[in-house]
C-alpha positions in Angstrom: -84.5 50.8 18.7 -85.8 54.4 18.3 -89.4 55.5 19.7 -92.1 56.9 17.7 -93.2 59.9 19.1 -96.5 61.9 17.9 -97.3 65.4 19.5 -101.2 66.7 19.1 -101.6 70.3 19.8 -104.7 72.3 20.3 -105.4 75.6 20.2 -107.8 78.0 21.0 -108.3 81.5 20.9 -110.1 83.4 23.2 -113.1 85.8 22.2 -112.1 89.0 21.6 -113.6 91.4 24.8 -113.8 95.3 24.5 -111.9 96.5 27.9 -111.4 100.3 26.5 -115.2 101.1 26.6 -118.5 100.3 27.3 -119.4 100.5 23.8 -120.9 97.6 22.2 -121.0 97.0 17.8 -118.8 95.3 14.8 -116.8 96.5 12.3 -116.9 94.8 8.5 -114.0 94.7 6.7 -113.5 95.4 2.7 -113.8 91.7 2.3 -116.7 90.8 4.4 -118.4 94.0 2.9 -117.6 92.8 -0.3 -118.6 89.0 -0.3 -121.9 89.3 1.9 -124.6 89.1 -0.3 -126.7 92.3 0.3 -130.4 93.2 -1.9 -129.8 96.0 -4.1 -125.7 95.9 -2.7 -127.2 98.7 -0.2 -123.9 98.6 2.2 -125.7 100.2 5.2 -128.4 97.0 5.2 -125.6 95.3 7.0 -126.9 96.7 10.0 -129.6 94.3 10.1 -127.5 91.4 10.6 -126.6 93.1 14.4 -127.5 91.9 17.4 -130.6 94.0 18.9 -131.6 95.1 15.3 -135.1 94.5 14.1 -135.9 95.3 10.6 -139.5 95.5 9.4 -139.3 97.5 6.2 -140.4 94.9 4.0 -143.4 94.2 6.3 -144.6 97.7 6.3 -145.2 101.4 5.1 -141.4 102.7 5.6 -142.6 105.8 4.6 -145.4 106.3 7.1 -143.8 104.0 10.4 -140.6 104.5 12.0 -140.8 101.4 13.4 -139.1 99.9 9.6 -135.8 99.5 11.5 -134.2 99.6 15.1 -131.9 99.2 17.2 -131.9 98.3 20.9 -135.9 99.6 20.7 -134.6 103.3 19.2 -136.9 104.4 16.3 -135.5 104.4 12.8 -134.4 107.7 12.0 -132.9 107.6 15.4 -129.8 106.0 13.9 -126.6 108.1 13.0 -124.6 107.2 9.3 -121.5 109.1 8.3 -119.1 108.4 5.4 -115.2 109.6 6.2 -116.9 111.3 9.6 -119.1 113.2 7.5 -122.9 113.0 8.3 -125.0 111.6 5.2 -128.0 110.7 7.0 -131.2 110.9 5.0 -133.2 113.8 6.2 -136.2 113.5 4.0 -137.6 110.1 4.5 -135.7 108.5 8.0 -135.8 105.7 6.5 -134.2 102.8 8.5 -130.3 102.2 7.3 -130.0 104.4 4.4 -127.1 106.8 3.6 -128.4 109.6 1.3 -125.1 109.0 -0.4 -125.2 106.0 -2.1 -122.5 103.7 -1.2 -121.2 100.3 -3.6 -120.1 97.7 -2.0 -116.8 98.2 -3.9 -115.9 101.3 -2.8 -116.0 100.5 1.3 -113.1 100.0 3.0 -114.3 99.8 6.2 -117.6 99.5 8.1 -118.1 100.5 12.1 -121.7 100.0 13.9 -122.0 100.8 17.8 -125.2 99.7 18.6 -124.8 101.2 22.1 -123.3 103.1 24.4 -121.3 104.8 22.0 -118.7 107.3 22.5 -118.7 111.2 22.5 -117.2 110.9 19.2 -119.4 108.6 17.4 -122.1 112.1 17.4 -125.6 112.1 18.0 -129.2 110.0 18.2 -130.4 107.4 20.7 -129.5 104.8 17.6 -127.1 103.1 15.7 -123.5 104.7 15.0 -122.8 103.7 11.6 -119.3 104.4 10.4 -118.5 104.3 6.6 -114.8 104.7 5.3 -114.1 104.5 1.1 -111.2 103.1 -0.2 -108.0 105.1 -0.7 -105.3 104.0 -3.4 -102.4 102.5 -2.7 -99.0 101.8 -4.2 -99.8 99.5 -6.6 -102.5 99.6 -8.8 -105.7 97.9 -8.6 -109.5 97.5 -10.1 -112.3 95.4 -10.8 -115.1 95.1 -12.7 -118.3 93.2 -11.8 -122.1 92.8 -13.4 -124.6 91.0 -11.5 -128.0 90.1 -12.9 -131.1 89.2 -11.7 -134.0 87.6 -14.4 -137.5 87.0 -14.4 -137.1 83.2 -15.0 -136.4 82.9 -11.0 -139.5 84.7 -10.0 -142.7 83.5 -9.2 -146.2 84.8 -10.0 -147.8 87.4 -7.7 -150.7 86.1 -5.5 -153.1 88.6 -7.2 -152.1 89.3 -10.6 -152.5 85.5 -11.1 -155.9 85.6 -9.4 -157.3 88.1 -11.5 -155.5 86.8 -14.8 -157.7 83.5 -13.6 -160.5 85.6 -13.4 -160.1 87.4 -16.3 -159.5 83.7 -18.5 -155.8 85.1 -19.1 -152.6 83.0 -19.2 -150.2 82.8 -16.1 -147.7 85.1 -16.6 -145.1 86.3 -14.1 -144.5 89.9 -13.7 -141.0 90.7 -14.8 -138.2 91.4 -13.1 -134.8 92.5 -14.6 -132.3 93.5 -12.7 -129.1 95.0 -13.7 -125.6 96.0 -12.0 -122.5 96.6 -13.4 -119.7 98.9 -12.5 -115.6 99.4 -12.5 -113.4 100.2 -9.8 -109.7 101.9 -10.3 -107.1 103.1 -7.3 -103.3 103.9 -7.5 -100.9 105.7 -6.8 -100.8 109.7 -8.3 -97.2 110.1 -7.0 -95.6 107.4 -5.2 -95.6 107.1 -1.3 -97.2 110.7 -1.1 -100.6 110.8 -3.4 -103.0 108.1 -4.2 -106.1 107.9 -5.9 -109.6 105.4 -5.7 -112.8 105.9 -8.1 -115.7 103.6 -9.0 -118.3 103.7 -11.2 -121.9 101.9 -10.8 -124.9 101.4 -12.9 -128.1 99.8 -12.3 -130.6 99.2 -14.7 -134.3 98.0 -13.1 -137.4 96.6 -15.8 -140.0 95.6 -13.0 -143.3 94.6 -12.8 -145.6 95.9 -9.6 -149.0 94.4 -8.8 -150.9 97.5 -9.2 -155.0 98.0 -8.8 -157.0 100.8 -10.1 -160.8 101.9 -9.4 -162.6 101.5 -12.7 -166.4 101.7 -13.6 -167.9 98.7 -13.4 -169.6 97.0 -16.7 -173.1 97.9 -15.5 -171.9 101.8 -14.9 -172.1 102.3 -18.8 -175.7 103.0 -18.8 -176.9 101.7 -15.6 -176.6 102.7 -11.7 -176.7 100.4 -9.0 -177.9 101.1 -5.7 -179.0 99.6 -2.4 -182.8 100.4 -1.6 -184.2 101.2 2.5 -184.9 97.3 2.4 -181.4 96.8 1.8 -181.9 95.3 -1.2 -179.8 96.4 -4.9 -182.0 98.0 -7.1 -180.6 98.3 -11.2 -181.7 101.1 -13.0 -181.8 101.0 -16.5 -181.2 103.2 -18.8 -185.0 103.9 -19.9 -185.8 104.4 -15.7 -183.4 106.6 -15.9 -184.6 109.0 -18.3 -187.8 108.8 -16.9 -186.2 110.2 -14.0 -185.1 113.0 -15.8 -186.7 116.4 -15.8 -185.5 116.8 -19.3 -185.9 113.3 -20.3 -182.0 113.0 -21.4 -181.2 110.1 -19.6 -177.7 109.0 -19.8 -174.8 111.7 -21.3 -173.5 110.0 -24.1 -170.0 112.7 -22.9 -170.1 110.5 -19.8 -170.5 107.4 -21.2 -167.7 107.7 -23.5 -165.8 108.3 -20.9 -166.8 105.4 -18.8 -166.3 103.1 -21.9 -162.9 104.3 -22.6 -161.6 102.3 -18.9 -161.1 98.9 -18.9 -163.2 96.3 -17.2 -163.0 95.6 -13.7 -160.9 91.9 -12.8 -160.6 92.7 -8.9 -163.1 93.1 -6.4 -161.0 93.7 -3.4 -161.4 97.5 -4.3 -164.9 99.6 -5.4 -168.1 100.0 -4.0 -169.4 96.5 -5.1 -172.2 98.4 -6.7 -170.9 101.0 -9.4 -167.4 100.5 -9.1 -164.6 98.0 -8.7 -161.0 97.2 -9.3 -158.9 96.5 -12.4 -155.3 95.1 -11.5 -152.2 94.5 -13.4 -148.2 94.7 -14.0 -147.1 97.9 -14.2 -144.1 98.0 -16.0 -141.5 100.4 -13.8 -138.2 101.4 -15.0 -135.4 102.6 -12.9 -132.0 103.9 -13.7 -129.0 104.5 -11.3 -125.7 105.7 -11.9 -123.4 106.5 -8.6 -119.6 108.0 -9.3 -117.1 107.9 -6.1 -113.8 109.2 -6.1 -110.9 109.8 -3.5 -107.6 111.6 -3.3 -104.9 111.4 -0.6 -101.8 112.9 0.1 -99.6 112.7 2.1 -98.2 116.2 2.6 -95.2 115.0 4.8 -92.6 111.7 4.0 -93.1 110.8 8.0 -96.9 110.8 7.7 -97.2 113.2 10.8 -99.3 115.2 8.3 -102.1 113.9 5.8 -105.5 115.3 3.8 -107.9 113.8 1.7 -111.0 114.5 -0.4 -113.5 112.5 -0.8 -116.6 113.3 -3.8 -119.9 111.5 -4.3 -122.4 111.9 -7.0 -125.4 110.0 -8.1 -128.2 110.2 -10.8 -131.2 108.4 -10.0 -134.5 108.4 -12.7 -137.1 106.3 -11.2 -140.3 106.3 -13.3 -143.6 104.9 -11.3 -146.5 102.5 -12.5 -148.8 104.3 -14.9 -152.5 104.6 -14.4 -153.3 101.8 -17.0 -151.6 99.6 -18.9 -149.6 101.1 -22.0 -149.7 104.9 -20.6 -147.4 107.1 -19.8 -145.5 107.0 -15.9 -148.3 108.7 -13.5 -144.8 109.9 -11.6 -141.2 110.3 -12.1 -138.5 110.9 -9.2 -134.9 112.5 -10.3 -132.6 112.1 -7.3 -129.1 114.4 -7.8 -127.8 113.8 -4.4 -124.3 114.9 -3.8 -121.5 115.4 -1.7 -117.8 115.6 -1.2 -115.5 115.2 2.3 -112.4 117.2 3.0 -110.0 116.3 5.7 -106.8 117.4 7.5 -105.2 115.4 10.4 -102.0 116.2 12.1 -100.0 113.5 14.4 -98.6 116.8 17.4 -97.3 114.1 20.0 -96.9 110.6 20.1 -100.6 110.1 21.4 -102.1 113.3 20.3 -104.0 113.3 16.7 -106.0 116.3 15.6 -108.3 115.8 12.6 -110.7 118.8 11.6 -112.9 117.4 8.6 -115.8 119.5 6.6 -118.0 118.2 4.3 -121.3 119.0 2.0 -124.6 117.3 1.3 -126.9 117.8 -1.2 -129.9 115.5 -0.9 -131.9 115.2 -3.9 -135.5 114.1 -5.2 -138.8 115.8 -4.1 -137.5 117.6 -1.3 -133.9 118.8 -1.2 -132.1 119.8 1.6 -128.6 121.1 2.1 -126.0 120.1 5.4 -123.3 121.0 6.3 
């Protein structure tokens, strides 16, 4: 009679150890950057999700505190981001895991971070190494297209916009929140085996609502002054004291008080001196537009691939229009971003286990403040 026989095998695989360097970090792939859900599909926010990186720029004044985002303790514009070994860093603001060059998640083939102890080649700062690569074409041809949306019906109310709509005897109504992104991606090859081509194209539409609050006049200011007497009590003037007051006996312009009359009441008291003035506060209506084109060449000058070059080009254009100073006026300010830049390589295989690369490239940071790199 035969025997049953039954065999259970297990496997394990051991954790993968870096014994070339000291150099400690994690490299993202096109599908993990792809599929990771990231705010805003801001590529370099990755970095967050490192061990020994703290990010705080949703907690406070980016702008103002260097302490946004870091890594292993280092400050935020201590970090180092290049795209194809280009430097794209933003000069301007430091702001904590930005690439002046906007980069879709579509358009990354590969994503390096050192954290520490980097190598000579990785460049410069006490940061972060963060190493972008785009996509080249290949053979066959590929694309995508994508939209993503984001809608108000999956926000919430702000804390004080409601309060001062309660206040104010108004209706709960959430600020909205629209939120756009679409784009296209095509690579290929230009000549088969030798030159290949990648390009994407994204949009992003924003229709948002921010909680803003003004100082207005208060209701009393249109023809009365408040003020706070030696005993520390508030004494109200009227506007018949007041003209007694008056070496002319005019009392209150009527040019000024058309003016005061003309802002609307306050709803807010966090703001104002509690006397004469206080704060008014709604949703400011913002609208954004961004539109980011990313194309790459490569060829393959020899059929042994000892010898290849690419070029690399990045354009965006950004029109971000601020809250206005009162509801149904004009943007108080408008920011036009034209950052550009394009990547040019050469690498040679000499020997066996000798590669030379030489690469130049060209930023142009746009907005407020431009600055040119080389």
């Amino acid at each position: 009679m035969a025997g049953v026989g039954q065999t259970v095998e297990v496997a394990a695989a051991a954790t993968l150890v870096n014994t070339s360097d000291a150099s400690l970090g994690a490299a993202f792939n096109q599908n993990q950057v792809s599929q990771l859900p990231i705010e805003a599909r801001n590529v370099v926010q990755l970095l967050s999700l490192q061990p020994g990186v703290t990010f705080l720029g949703d907690r406070i004044d980016a702008t103002k505190d260097t302490r946004s985002g870091s890594v292993n303790g280092a400050r935020s514009d201590q970090s180092n981001v290049t795209l194809d070994g280009v430097d794209v860093n933003d000069q301007n603001n430091g702001y904590a895991f930005t690439s002046v060059l906007r980069v879709t998640q579509d358009s990354v083939q590969e994503f390096r971070i050192t954290t520490s102890n980097a190598n000579a080649d990785a460049g410069r700062s006490s940061g972060a190494q963060v190493a972008l690569v785009t996509k080249s074409g290949t053979n066959d041809l590929h694309g995508s297209a994508y939209e993503y949306n984001r809608n108000t019906i999956f926000s919430a109310n702000e804390f004080f916009i409601k309060t001062a709509e309660l206040q104010a005897g108004e209706p709960n109504q959430r600020p909205k929140l629209l939120r756009n992104i679409y784009g296209a991606s095509l690579g290929g090859p230009f000549k088969k085996n030798r030159v290949f081509f990648f390009a994407n194209y994204e949009g992003r539409r924003d229709r948002e609502a921010q909680s803003i609050v003004r100082t207005v006049p208060s209701a009393d200011l249109q023809g009365y002054i408040n003020y706070i007497a030696d005993n520390g009590l508030t004494v109200r003037l009227t506007p018949d004291q007041i003209r007694t007051m008056d070496p002319k006996g005019i009392g209150p312009s009527q040019a000024v008080l058309s003016i005061l009359q003309g802002y609307p009441l306050p709803n807010d008291v966090s703001v104002g001196d509690g006397l004469n003035f206080s704060g008014f506060r709604f949703a400011a209506n913002e609208a954004r537009k961004f539109d980011t084109y990313i194309a790459k060449v490569d060829w393959i000058i020899t059929a042994d691939g000892r010898h290849t070059m690419f070029w690399r080009g990045n354009l965006q254009n950004d029109n971000s229009g601020g809250a206005p100073e009162f509801p149904g006026q004009p943007p108080v300010t408008k920011v036009l971003d034209k950052s550009k830049g394009f990547a040019l390589s050469y690498t040679a295989l000499l020997q066996p286990n000798l590669v030379n690369s030489v690469r130049w490239g060209f930023t142009r940071q746009g907005g407020e403040a431009a600055r040119w790199q080389g």
